[in-house]
Each structure stands twice: as structure tokens, then as C-alpha cells.
DOZAFI-302132 format. One record per atom (N, C-alpha, C): x, y, z. Coordinates in steps of 0.02 Angstrom, whole numbers, padded with zeros to 5 digits, always signed. Each point is the difference from the previous one (the first is absolute). Layout:
% residues N
XYZ
...
//
This chain:
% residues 181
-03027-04463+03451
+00006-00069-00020
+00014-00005-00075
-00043+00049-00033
+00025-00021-00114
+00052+00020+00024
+00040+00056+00020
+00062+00031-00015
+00051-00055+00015
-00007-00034+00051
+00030-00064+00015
+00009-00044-00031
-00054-00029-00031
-00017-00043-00046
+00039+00026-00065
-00004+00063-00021
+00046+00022-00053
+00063-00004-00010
+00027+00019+00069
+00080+00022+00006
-00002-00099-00005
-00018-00049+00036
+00010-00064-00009
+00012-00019-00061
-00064+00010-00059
+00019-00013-00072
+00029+00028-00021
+00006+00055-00006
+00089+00046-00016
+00062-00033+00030
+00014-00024+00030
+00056-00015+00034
+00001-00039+00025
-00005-00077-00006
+00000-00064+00010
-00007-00048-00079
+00046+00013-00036
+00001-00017-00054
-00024-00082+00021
+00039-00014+00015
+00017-00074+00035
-00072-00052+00022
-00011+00044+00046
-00081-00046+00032
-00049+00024-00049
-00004+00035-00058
-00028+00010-00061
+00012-00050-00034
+00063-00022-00014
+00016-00058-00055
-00020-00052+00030
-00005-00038+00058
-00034-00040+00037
-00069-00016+00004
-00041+00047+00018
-00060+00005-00006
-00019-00005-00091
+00024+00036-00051
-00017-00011-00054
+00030-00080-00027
+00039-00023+00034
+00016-00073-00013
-00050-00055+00013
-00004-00002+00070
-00065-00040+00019
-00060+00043-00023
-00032+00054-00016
-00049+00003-00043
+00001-00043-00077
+00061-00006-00014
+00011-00008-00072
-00007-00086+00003
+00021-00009+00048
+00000-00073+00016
-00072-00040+00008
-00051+00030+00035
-00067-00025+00038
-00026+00012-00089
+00018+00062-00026
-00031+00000-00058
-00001-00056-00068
+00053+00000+00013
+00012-00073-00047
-00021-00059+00028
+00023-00005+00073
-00047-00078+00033
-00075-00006-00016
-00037+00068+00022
-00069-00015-00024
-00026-00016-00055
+00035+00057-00042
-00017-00017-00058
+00028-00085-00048
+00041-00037+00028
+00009-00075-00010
-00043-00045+00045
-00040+00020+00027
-00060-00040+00042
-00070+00004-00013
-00001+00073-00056
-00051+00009-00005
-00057-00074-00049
-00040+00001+00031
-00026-00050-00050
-00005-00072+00006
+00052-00015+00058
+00031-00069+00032
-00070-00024+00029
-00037+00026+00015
-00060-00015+00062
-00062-00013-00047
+00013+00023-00030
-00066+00000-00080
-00024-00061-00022
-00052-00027+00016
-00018-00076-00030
-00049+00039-00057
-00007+00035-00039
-00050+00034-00062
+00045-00030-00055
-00020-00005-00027
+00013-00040-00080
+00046+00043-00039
+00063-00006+00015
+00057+00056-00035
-00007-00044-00087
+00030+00054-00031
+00012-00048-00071
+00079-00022-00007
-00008-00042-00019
+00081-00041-00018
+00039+00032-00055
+00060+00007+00027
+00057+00054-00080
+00054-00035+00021
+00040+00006-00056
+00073-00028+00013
+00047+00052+00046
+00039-00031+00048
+00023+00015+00055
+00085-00022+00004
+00029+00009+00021
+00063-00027+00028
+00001-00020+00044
+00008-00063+00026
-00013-00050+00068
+00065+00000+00015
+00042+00052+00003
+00050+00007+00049
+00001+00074+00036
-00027+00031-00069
-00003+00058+00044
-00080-00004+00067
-00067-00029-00016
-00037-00022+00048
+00038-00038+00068
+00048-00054-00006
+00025-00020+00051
+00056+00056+00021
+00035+00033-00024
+00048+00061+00045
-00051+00053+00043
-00054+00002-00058
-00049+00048+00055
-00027-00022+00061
-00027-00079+00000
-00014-00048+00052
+00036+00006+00047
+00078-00004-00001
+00053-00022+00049
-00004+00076+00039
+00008+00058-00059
-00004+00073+00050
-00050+00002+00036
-00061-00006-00029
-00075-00011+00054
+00013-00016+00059
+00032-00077-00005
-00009-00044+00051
+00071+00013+00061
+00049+00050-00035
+00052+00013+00039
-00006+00079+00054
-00064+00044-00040
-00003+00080+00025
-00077-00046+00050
-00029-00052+00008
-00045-00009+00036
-00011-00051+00056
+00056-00047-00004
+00010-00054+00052
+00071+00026+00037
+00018-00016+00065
+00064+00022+00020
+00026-00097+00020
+00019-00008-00055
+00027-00070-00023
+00070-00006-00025
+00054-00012+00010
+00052-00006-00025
+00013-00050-00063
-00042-00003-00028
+00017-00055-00073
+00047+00036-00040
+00043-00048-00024
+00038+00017-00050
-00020-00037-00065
-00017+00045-00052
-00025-00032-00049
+00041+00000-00055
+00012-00082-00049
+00042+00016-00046
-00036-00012-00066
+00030+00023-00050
-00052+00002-00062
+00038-00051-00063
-00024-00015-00017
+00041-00074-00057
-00044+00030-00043
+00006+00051-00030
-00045+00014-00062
+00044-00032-00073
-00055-00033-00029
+00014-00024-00081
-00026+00058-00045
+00001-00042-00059
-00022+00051-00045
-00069-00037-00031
-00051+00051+00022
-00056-00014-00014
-00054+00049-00031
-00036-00019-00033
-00049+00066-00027
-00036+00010+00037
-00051+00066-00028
-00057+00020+00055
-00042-00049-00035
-00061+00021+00071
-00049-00057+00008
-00044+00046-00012
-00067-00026-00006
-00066+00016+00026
-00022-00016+00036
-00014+00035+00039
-00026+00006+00083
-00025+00069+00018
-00007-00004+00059
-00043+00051+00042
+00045+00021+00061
+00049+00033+00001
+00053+00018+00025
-00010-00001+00080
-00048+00026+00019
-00025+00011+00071
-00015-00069+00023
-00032-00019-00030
-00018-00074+00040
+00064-00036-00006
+00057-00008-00031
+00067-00037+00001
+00041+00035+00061
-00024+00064-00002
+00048+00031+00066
-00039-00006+00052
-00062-00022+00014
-00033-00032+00042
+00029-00075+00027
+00015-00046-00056
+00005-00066+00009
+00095+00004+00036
+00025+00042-00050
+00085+00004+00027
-00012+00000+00073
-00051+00084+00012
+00030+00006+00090
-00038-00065+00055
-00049-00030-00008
-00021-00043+00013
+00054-00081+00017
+00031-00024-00046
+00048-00010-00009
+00062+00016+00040
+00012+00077+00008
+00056+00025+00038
-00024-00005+00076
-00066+00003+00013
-00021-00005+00070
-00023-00055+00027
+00012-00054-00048
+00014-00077+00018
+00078-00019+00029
+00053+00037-00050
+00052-00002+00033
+00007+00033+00052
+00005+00046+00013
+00003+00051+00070
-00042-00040+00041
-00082-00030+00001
-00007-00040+00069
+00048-00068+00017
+00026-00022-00058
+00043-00056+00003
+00060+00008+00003
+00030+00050+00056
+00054+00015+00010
+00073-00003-00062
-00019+00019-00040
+00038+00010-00066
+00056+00062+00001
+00060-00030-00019
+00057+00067+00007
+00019+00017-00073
-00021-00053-00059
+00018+00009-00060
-00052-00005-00039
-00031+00015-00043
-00036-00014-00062
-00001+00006-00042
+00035-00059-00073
+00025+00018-00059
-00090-00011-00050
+00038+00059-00040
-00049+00006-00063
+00024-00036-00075
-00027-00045-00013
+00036-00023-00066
-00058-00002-00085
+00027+00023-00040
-00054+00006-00045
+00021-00024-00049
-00003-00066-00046
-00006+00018-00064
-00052-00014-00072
+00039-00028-00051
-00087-00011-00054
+00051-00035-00039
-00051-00041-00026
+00009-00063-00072
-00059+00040-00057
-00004-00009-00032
-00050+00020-00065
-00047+00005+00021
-00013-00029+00047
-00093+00011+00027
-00007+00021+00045
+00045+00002+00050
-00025-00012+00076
+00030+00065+00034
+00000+00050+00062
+00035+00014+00032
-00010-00031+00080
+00078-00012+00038
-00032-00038+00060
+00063+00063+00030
-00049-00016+00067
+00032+00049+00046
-00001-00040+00049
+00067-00025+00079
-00008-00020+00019
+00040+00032+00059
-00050-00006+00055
+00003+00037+00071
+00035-00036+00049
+00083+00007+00016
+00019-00052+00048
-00004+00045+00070
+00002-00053+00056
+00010+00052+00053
+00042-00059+00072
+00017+00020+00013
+00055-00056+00058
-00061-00010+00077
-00050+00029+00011
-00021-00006+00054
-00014-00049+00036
-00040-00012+00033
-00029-00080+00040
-00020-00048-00041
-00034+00019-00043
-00008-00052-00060
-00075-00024+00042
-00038-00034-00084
-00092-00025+00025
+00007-00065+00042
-00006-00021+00053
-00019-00086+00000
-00019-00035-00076
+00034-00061-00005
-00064-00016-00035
-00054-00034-00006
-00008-00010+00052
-00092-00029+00017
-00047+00084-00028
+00038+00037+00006
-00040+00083+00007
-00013+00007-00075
+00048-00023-00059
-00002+00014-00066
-00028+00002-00037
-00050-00065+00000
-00045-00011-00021
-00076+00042+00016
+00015+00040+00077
-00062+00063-00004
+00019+00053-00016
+00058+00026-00022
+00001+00072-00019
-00052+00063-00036
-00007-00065-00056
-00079+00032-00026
-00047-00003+00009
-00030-00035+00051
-00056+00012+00036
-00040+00069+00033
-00029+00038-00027
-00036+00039+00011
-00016+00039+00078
-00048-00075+00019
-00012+00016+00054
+00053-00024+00064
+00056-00009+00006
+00069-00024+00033
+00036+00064+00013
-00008-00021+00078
+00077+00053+00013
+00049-00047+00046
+00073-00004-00026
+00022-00018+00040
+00072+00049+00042
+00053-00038+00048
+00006+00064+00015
+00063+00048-00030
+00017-00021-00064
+00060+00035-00014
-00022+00048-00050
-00048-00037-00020
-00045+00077-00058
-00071-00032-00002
-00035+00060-00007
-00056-00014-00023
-00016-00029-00062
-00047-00038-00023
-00017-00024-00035
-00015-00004-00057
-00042+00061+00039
-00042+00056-00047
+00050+00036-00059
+00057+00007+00021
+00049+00026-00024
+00029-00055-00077
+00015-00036+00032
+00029-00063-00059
-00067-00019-00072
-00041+00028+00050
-00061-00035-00036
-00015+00048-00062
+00018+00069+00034
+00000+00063-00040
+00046+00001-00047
+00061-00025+00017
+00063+00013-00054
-00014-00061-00054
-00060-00059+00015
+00016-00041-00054
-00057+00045-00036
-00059+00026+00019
-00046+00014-00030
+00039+00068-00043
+00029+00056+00030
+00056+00041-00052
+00034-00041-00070
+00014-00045+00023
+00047-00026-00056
-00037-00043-00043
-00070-00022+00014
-00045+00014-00039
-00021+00002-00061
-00016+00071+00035
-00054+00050-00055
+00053+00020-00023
+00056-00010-00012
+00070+00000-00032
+00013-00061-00049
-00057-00043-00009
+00014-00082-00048
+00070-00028+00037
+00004+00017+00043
+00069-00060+00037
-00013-00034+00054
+00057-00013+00028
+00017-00069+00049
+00028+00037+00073
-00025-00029+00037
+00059+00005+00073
-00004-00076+00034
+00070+00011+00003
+00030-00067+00040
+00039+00021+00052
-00024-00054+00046
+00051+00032+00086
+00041-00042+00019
+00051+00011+00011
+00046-00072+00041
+00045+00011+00048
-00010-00045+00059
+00037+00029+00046
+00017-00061+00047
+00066+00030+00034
+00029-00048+00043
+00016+00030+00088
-00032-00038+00041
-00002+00066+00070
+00089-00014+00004
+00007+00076+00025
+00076-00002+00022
+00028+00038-00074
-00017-00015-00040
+00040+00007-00077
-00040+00078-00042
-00062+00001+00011
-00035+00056-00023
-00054-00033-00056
-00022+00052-00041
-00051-00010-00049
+00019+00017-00060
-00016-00037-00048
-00006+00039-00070
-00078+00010-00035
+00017+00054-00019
-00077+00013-00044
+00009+00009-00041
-00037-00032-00072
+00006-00013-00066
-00053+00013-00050
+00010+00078-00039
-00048+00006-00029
+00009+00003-00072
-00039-00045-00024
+00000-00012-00090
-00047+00029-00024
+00010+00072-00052
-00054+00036-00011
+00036-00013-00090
//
């Protein structure tokens, strides 16, 4: 059986480069997740909130089997201070609002005025009712296109971030999510 196993890695260059691909691959996915699950008190450093959202979109693309096509409207904006993990928390959260809301597109748009950076999350899906709008942040609410718990989380992310989230949506048309940090 080794001798087998030998003459295989000797001479299968091929299913070598394969296997070291998807090793190389899981290696990098994990290691961009690591930390995502962590509610412990990270410290805040300046970050690039585009490169956090490209890592988000890979997360959320090597772990859902979702066909979104995501487009990116990046401006020119500085880094922030933040806590990188919890923003790539709030992104995929976000991305798995679209995916239950049957979403085929979701643009990313970012930019900044002297003070502000806003990032804003479009997505084409079913869109909120709006009798429903007014509970998004409700805590204890689930209704049935996302949990609650979820919305309630992304305002509380954006936060402990000194900013804003605003939701707006039209059924049939999709959602936008609007964050002023």
C-alpha cells in the first residue's frame, strides 16, 4: 500500500496540484473566518472597509451555494476604526438577508464626505412589507424573511461603531441598507 501511495505522489503531478489547491484554498477560507464567531472584546485599529467587505463576499460565496452576483461601487474612502470581524459579521448577515430574499444581484456602494463613511447595501430581492419595517429592530421578533435577531444585531454592530443603520425597502423592488459610520 506506501509503495502505492508513493509511485501515486511521484507520478500524478496533476491530482497533486489539485489537492494542494483546495488545501491552499480551505487554508485561506479558514483563516478569513477566523474570529467571525467571537463576541470577546477585540480592540479597534484602522482597517480598510473594502478590503473587510471583499473578504465578506468570499466568506459568504466559499459557504452558501447561492448564486449572487455581487457588484462593488467602491469610492474613495479612508480606513476606519473598527473591529474588522464584527463588520464581516454584519456584511454576511446582510448577504444572508439577500439570499433568503431571493436576490440575484447585490450592489456594494461606498463613499465619504469629511466626516462620514456610508456604505450602502442594495439587493433586488422580495423586498420588506412595510407594515414589517418598523419591527426590524425588534429584538425579540422574528419574522419570516429574516430573523430579527439578525437586523437587530447589524444595528447593534454599527453601533459600537458611533453610526447609523437605515433600511428601506419596497416588496417586489428589493432593500437597501444604509450604513453611516
Amino acid at each position: 500500500m506506501i509503495v502505492i501511495s508513493i509511485y501515486f505522489i511521484k507520478h500524478n503531478e496533476f491530482w497533486n496540484n489539485k489537492v494542494l489547491d483546495v488545501f491552499k484554498r480551505l487554508t485561506n477560507f479558514f483563516s478569513r473566518i477566523k474570529g467571525i464567531g467571537r463576541e470577546e472584546l477585540q480592540s479597534m485599529y484602522e482597517a480598510n472597509l473594502h478590503d473587510i467587505i471583499r473578504t465578506s463576499i468570499d466568506i459568504f460565496r466559499n459557504s452558501v451555494d447561492e448564486k449572487i452576483v455581487f457588484h462593488k461601487r467602491f469610492g474613495q474612502i479612508p480606513d476606519i476604526r473598527c473591529h474588522p470581524d464584527h463588520l464581516k459579521r454584519l456584511f454576511l448577515m446582510l448577504f444572508k438577508h439577500a439570499a433568503r430574499s431571493h436576490s440575484r444581484r447585490v450592489t456594494i456602494r461606498t463613499v465619504s464626505d469629511k466626516d462620514h463613511v456610508t456604505i450602502s447595501v442594495i439587493d433586488d430581492g422580495e423586498g420588506i412589507p412595510e407594515k414589517d419595517l418598523d419591527r426590524i429592530f425588534d429584538a425579540d421578533d422574528e419574522l419570516n424573511f429574516m430573523s430579527i435577531s439578525e437586523f437587530y444585531r447589524c444595528d447593534q454592530i454599527v453601533r459600537e461603531h458611533h453610526g447609523s443603520l437605515r433600511v428601506g425597502s419596497k416588496v417586489g423592488e428589493g432593500t437597501v441598507v444604509t450604513i453611516c459610520m
